[in-house]
C-alpha positions as CSV (number, residue, x, y, z in Angstrom):
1,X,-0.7,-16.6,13.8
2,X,1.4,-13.7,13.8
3,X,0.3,-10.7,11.4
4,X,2.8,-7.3,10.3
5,X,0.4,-4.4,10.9
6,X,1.4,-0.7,9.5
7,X,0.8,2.1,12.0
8,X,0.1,5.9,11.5
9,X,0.1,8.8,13.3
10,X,-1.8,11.6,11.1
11,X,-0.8,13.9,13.9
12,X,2.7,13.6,12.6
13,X,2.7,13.6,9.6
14,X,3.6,17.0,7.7
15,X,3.0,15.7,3.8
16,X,7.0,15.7,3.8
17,X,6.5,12.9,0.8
18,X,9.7,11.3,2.3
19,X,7.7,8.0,2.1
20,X,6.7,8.4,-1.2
21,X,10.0,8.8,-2.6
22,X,11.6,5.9,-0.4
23,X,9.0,3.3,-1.8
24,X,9.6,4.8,-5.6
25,X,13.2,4.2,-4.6
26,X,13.3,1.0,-3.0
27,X,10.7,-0.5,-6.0
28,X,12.4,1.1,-9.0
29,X,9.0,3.6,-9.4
30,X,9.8,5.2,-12.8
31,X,7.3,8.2,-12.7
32,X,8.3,9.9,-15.9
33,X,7.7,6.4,-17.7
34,X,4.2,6.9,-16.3
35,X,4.5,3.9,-13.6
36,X,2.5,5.1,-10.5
37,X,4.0,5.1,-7.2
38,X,3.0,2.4,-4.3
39,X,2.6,4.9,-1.5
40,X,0.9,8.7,-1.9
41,X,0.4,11.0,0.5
42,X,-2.8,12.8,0.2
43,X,-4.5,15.8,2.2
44,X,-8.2,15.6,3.7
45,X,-9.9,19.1,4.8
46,X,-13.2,19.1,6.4
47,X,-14.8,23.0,8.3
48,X,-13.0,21.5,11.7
49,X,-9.3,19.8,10.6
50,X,-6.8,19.6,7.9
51,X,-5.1,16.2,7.7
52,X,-2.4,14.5,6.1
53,X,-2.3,11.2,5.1
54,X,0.3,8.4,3.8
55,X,-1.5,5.6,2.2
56,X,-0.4,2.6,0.0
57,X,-1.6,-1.2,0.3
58,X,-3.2,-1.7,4.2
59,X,-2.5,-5.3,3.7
60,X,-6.5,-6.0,4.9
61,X,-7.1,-9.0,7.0
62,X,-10.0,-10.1,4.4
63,X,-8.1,-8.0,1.5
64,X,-11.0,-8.2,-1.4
65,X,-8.0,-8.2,-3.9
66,X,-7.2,-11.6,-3.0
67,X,-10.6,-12.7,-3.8
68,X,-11.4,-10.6,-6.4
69,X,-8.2,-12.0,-8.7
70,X,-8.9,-14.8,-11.0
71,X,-5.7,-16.5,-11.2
72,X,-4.2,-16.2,-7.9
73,X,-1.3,-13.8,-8.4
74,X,-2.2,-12.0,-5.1
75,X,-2.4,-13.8,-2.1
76,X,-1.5,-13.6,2.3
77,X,1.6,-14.6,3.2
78,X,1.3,-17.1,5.7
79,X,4.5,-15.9,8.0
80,X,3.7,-12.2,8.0
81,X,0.0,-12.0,6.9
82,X,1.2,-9.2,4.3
83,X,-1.2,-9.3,0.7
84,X,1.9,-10.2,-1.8
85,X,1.5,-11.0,-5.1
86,X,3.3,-13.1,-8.1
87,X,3.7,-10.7,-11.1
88,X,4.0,-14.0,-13.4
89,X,0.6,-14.7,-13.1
90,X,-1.1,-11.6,-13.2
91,X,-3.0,-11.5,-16.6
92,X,-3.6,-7.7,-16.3
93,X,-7.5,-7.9,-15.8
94,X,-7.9,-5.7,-13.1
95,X,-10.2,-7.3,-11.1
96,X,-7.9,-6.6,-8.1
97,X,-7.9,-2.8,-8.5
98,X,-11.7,-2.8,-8.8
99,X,-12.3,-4.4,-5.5
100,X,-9.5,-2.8,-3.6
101,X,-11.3,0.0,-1.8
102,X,-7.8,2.0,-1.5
103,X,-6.9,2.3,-5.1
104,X,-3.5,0.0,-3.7
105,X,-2.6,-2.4,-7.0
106,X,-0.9,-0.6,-9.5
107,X,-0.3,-1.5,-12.9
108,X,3.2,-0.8,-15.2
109,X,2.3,-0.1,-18.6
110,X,3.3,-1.9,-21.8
111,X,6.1,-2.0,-24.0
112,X,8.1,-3.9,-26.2
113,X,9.7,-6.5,-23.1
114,X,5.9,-6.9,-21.6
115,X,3.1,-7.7,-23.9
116,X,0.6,-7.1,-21.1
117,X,0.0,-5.1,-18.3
118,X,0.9,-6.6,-14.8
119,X,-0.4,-5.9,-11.7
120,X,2.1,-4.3,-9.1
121,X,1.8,-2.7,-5.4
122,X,3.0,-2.5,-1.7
123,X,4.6,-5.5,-0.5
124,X,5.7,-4.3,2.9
125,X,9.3,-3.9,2.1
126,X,9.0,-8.4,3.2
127,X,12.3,-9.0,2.6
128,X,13.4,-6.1,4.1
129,X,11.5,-7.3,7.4
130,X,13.3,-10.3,6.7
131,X,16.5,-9.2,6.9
132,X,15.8,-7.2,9.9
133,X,15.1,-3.7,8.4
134,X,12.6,-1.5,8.5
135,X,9.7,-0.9,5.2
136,X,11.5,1.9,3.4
137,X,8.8,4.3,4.1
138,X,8.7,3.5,7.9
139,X,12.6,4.0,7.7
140,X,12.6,7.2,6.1
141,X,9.6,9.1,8.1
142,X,11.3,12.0,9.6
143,X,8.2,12.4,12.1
144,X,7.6,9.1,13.2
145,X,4.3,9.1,11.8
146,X,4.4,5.7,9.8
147,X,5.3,2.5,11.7
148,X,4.6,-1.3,12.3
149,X,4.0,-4.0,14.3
150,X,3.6,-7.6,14.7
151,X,0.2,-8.5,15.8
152,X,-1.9,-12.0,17.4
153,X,-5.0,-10.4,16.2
154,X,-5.8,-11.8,12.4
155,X,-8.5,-9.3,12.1
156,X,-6.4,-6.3,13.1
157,X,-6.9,-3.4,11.0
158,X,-4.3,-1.0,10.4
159,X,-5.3,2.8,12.0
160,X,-4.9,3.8,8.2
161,X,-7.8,1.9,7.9
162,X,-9.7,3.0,10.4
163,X,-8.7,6.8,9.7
164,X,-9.8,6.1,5.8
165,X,-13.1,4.8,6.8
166,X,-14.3,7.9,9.2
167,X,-13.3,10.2,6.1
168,X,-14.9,10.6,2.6
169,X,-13.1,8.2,0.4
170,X,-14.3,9.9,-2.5
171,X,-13.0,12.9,-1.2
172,X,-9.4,11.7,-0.5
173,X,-9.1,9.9,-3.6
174,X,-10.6,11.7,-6.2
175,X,-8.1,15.0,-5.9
């Protein structure tokens, strides 16, 4: 089975945000109304390098989200091997965002049109892969840093993965 794989080059990558703002686009992100983005980009500084990093959902091959949720809102997609997810069955317990180990599933707060909480992240632009087109971010990467592929491997990580695991996670994320 074929599986989508993101790609990253940190060696590119200039903290532009570019990504960022394409994914808040392309998903209807409303910052101000304290939704929280899909994609960040975050900086990591050790005594030898200074890197950048754009993050959002690495769509794992064994993604603990998927096991971790009680009601089956998240879940592979068979055709592309993305982590998607069915909003309408999320009961906002957060099980997912516990086990994710990349801080991916989101949730939009609560108001008067939805009693609950419900789980939200990075779906890999699908449909725009569908139809041909690149993941927003992808597209809008002046450097060429973010990209994808399709992949025989099922247990292909992404090299954001592999980058996130030689660094300090508690150091990337807790800034």
């Amino acid at each position: 089975m074929k599986k989508i794989v993101f790609d990253f080059d940190p060696q590119k990558c200039s903290a532009c945000g570019a990504c960022a703002i394409a994914c808040m686009d392309q998903n209807d992100v409303d910052v101000e109304a304290g939704m929280q983005p899909y994609r960040k980009v975050y900086e990591y500084e050790s005594e030898t390098e200074r890197v950048f990093i754009s993050i959002a959902c690495l769509h794992c091959p064994d993604a603990p989200c998927v096991t971790a949720c009680p009601v089956g809102c998240i879940y592979k997609d068979e055709e592309t091997g993305l982590t998607l997810y069915h909003t309408d069955n999320c009961v906002g317990c957060h099980s997912c965002a516990m086990a994710c180990p990349y801080g991916a599933p989101t949730f939009r707060p609560t108001g008067a049109k939805r009693p609950r909480e419900k789980m939200e992240k990075c779906h890999g632009c699908v449909e725009r892969i569908k139809a041909g087109k690149q993941p927003a971010c992808v597209h809008s990467c002046p450097t060429g840093a973010l990209g994808w592929h399709w992949s025989d491997d099922p247990e292909e990580k992404s090299e954001l993965a592999h980058i996130y695991e030689s660094w300090n996670a508690l150091t990337l994320f807790d800034k």
